[in-house]
C-alpha positions as CSV (number, residue, x, y, z in Angstrom):
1,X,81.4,92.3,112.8
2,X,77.8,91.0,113.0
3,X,77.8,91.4,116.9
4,X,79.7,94.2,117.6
5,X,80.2,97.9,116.9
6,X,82.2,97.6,113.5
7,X,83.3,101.1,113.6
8,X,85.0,100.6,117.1
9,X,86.5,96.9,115.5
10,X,87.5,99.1,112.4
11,X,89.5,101.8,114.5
12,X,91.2,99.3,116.6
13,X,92.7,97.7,112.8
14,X,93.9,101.2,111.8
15,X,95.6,101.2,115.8
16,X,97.0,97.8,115.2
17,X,98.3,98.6,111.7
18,X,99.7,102.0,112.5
19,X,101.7,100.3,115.5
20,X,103.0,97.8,112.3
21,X,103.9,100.5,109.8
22,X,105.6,102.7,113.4
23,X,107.3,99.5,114.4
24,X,108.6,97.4,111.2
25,X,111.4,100.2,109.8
26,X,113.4,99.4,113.5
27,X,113.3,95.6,113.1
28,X,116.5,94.4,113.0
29,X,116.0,89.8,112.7
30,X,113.7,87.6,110.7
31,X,111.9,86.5,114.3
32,X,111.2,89.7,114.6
33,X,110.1,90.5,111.6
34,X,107.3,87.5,111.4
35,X,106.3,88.5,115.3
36,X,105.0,92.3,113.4
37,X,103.8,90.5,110.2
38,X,101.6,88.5,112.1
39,X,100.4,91.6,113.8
40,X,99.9,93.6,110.3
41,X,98.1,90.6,109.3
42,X,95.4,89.8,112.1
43,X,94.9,93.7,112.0
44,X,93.7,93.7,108.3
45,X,91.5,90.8,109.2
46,X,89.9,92.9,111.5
47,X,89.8,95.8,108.7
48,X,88.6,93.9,105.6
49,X,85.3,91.8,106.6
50,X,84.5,94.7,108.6
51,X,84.5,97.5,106.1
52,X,82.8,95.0,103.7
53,X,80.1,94.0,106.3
54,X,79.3,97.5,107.2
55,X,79.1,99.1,103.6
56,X,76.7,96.6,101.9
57,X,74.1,97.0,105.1
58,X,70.4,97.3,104.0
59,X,71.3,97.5,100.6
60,X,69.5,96.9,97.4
61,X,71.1,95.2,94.3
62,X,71.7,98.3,92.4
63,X,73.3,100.0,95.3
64,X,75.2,97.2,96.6
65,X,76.9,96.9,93.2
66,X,77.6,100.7,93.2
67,X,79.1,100.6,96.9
68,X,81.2,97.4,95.5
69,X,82.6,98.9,92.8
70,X,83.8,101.6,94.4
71,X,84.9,99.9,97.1
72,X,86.6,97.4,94.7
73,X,88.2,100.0,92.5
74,X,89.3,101.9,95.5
75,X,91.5,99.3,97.0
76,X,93.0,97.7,93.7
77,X,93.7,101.7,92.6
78,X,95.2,102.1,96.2
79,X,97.3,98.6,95.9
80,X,98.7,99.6,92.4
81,X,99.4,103.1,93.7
82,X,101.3,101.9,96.8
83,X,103.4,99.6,94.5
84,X,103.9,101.9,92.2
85,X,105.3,105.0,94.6
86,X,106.7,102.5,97.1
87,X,110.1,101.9,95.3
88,X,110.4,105.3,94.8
89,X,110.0,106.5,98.4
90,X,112.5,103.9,99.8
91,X,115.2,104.8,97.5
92,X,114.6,108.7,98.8
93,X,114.6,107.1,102.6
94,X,113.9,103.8,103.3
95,X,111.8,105.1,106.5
96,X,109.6,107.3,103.9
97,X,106.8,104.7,102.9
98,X,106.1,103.4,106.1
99,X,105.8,107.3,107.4
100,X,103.3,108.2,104.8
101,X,101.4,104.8,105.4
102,X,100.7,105.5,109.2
103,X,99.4,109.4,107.7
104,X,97.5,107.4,105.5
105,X,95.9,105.2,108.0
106,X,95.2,108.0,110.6
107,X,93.2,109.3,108.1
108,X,91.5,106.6,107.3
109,X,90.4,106.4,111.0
110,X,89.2,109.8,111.2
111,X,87.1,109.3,108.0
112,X,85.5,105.8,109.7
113,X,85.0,107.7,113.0
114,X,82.5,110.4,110.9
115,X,80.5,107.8,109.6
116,X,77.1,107.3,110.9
117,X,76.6,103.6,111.7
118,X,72.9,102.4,110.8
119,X,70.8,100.9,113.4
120,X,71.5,97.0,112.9
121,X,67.7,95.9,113.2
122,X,67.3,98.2,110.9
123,X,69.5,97.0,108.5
124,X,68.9,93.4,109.4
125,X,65.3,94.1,108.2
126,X,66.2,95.4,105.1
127,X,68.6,92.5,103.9
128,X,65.6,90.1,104.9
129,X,63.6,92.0,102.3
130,X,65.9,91.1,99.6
131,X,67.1,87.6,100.8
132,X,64.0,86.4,98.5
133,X,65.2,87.4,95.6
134,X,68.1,85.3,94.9
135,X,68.2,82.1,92.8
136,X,67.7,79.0,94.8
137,X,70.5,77.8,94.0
138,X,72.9,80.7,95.4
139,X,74.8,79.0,98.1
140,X,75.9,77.0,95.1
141,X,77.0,80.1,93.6
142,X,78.5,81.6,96.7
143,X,80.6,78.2,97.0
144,X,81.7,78.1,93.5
145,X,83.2,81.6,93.6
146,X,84.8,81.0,96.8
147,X,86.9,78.4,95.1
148,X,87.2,80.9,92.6
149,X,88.9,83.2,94.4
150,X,91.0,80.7,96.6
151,X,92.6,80.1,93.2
152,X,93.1,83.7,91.9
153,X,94.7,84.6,95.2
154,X,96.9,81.3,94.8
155,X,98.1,82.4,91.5
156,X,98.2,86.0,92.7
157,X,100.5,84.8,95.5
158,X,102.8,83.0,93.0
159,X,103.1,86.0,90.6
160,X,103.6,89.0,93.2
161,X,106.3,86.1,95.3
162,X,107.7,84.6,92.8
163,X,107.4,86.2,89.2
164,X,110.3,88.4,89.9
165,X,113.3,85.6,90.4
166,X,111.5,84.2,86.7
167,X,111.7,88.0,85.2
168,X,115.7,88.4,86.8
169,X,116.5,84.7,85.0
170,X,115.1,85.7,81.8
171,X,117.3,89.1,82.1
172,X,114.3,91.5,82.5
173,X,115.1,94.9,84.6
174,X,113.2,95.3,87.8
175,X,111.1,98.1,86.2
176,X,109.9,95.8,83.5
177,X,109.3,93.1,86.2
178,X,107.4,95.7,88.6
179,X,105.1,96.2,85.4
180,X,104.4,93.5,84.7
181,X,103.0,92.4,88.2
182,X,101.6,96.2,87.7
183,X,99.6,95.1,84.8
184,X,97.6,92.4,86.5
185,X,95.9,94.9,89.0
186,X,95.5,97.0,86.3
187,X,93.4,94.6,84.3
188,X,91.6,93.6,87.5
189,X,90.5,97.5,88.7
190,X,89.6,97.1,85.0
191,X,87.4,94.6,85.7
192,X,86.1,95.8,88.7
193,X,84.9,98.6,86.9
194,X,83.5,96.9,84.1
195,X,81.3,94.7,86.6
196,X,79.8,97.0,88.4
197,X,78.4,98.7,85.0
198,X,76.3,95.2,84.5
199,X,73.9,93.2,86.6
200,X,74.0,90.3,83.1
201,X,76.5,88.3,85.2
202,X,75.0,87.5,87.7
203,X,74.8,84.1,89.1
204,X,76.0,82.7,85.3
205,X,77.8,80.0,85.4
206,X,79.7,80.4,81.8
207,X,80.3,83.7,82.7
208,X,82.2,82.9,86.0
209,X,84.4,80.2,84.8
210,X,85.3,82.2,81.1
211,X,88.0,84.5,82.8
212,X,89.4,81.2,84.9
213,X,89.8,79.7,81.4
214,X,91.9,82.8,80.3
215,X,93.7,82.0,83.3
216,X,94.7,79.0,82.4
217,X,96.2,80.2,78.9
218,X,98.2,83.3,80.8
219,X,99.9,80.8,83.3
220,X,100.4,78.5,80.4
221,X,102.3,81.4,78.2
222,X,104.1,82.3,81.4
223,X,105.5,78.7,81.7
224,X,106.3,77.9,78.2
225,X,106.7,82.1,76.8
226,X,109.4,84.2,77.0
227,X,109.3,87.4,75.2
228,X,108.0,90.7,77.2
229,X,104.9,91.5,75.1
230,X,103.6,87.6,75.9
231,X,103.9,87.7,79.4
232,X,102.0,91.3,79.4
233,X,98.9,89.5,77.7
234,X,99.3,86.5,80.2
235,X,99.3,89.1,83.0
236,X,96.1,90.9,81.8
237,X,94.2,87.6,81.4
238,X,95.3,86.5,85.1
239,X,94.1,90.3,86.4
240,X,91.0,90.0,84.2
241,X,90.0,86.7,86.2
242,X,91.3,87.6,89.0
243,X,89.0,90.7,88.9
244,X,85.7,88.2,88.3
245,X,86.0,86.1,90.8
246,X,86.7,88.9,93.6
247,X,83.6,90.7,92.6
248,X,81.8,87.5,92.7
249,X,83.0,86.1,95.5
250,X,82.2,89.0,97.4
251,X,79.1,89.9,96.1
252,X,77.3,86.9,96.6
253,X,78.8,86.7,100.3
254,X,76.7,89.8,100.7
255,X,74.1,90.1,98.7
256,X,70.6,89.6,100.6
257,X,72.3,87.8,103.6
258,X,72.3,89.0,107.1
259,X,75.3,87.5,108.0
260,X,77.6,89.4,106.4
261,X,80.1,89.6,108.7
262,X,80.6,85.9,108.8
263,X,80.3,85.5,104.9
264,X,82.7,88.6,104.0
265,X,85.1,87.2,106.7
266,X,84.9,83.7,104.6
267,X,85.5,85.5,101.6
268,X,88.5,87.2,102.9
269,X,90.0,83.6,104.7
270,X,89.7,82.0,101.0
271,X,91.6,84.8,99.6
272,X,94.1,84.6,102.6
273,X,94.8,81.2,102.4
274,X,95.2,81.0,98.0
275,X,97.8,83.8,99.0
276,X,99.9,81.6,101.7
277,X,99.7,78.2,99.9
278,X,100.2,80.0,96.1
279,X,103.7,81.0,96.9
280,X,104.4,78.6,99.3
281,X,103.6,75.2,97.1
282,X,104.9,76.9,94.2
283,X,108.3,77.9,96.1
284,X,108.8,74.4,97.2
285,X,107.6,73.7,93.4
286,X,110.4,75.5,92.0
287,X,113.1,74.4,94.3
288,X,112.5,70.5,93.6
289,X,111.1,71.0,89.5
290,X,112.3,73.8,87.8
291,X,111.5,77.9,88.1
292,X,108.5,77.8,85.6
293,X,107.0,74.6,87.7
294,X,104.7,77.1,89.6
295,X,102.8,78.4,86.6
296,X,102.3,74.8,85.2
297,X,101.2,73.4,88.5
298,X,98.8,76.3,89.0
299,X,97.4,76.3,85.4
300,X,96.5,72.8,86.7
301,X,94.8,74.2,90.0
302,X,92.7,76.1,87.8
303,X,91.3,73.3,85.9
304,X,90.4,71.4,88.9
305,X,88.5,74.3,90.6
306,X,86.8,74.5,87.1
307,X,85.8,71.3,87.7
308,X,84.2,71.6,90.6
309,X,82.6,74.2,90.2
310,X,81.1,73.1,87.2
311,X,79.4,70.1,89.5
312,X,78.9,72.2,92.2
313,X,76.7,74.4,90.6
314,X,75.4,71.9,88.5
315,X,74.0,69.3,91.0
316,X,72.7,72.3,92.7
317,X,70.7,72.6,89.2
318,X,69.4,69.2,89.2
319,X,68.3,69.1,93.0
320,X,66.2,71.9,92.1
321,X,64.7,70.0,89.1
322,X,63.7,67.2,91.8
């Protein structure tokens, strides 16, 4: 994205994605289903960094939090939407959502092939401009909330994976199930939009790790709770923090740096990877311990990457003071 055209690398996702969502409703094994998956996948990787990349260019802070915010609220609204008018699609035809998700992605394309693309020198010289203005101690920052947000996606991945065999054990319908899981994204486009209203947060320590700390507590209720309205609090806590550390992750992987392909692309592998280890660890967690082992093990996870990120950004501190 930092050496190429990124609207040509952006079409060619939406391509690659449309052929997933025309292909996937026909698959009739499980090898074939992971062959398209893995093609779904490697075409958002080409669509996320990208997009991210290409909106923040040449920037300044106050408009690079305004083009985050909507860009952040804009997916998390689109993700609860899809979830939310998925189920009801498929029980109408189960062809119906994938249909309406290759509409939606041909749009997409033709809104990315109207946009003017900025010359990169250009932009380049602009970011240079404001690479001065961060702390000193910002890669600490932008290394802390990359851990952050491994985590969030790890916990994410547990609760979107494996929530819903917890909420059929403890009797729940699938509608009270599916809000639940709806609540967390709530409570993170919540966040999102909160954020972007404030620049106070900024590369503050206490106020990155706070919402981790709440996460903590909601996994805890989730492993030891049982009752419906506990489990909505514990869900808004983990969207609340899940919310922080996005925007942070992502904003300092832009902000002022001229590699922002590389950096968004790093953001996006951290959140990747939380999401393939989350539900895979805690899968193997609950076969071998018991169905509420996930939330306990990740409450743990949580504390660690505290931790470190506590020293990360603290020996950062004193090697300034040197």
């Amino acid at each position: 994205a930092d050496r190429f055209n990124r609207r040509t690398i952006l079409l060619l996702g939406c391509a690659l994605f449309a052929a997933t969502y025309l292909i996937l409703p026909f698959l009739k094994t499980t090898g074939q289903m992971l062959g398209i998956y893995i093609l779904g996948s490697a075409s958002m990787s080409m669509f996320w960094p990208t997009l991210q990349s290409w909106l923040s260019q040449g920037l300044n802070k106050h408009n690079l939090m305004k083009s985050l915010t909507i860009f952040n609220v804009s997916w998390s609204a689109g993700l609860m939407l899809g979830f939310f008018s998925a189920g009801f699609l498929f029980s109408i035809n189960p062809k119906l959502p994938f249909a309406l998700g290759i509409v939606l992605i041909a749009c997409a394309a033709a809104l990315l092939y109207k946009q003017p693309i900025k010359p990169a020198a250009l932009a380049s010289l602009e970011d240079l401009e404001m690479e001065g203005k961060r702390p000193a101690n910002y890669k600490a920052f932008l290394y802390a909330a990359w851990c952050a947000n491994f985590v969030s996606w790890f916990i994410i991945g547990i609760m979107r994976n494996l929530f819903p065999k917890l909420g059929t054990e403890l009797g729940f319908s699938t509608g009270v199930i599916g809000t639940l899981i709806f609540i967390i994204t709530l409570a993170q486009t919540v966040m999102f939009f909160v954020l972007g209203k404030t620049h106070k947060w900024h590369y503050k320590l206490g106020l990155l790790i706070l919402p981790q700390i709440f996460a903590t507590v909601g996994l805890l209720v989730v492993t030891f709770f049982s009752h419906v309205a506990c489990l909505g609090g514990a869900m808004i806590f983990l969207g609340l923090s899940a919310g922080m550390t996005y925007f942070s992750s992502i904003f300092y992987s832009l902000y002022g740096s001229t590699a922002k392909g590389r950096h968004s692309g790093i953001h996006e592998a951290f959140l990747g990877i939380g999401g393939l280890f989350g539900p895979l660890a805690g899968g193997l967690l609950a076969a071998n311990l018991g169905i509420r082992a996930p939330y306990a093990a990740a409450a743990a996870v949580v504390m660690v990457a505290i931790a470190a990120e506590v020293v990360l950004i603290k020996m950062s501190g004193m090697g300034r003071k040197k």
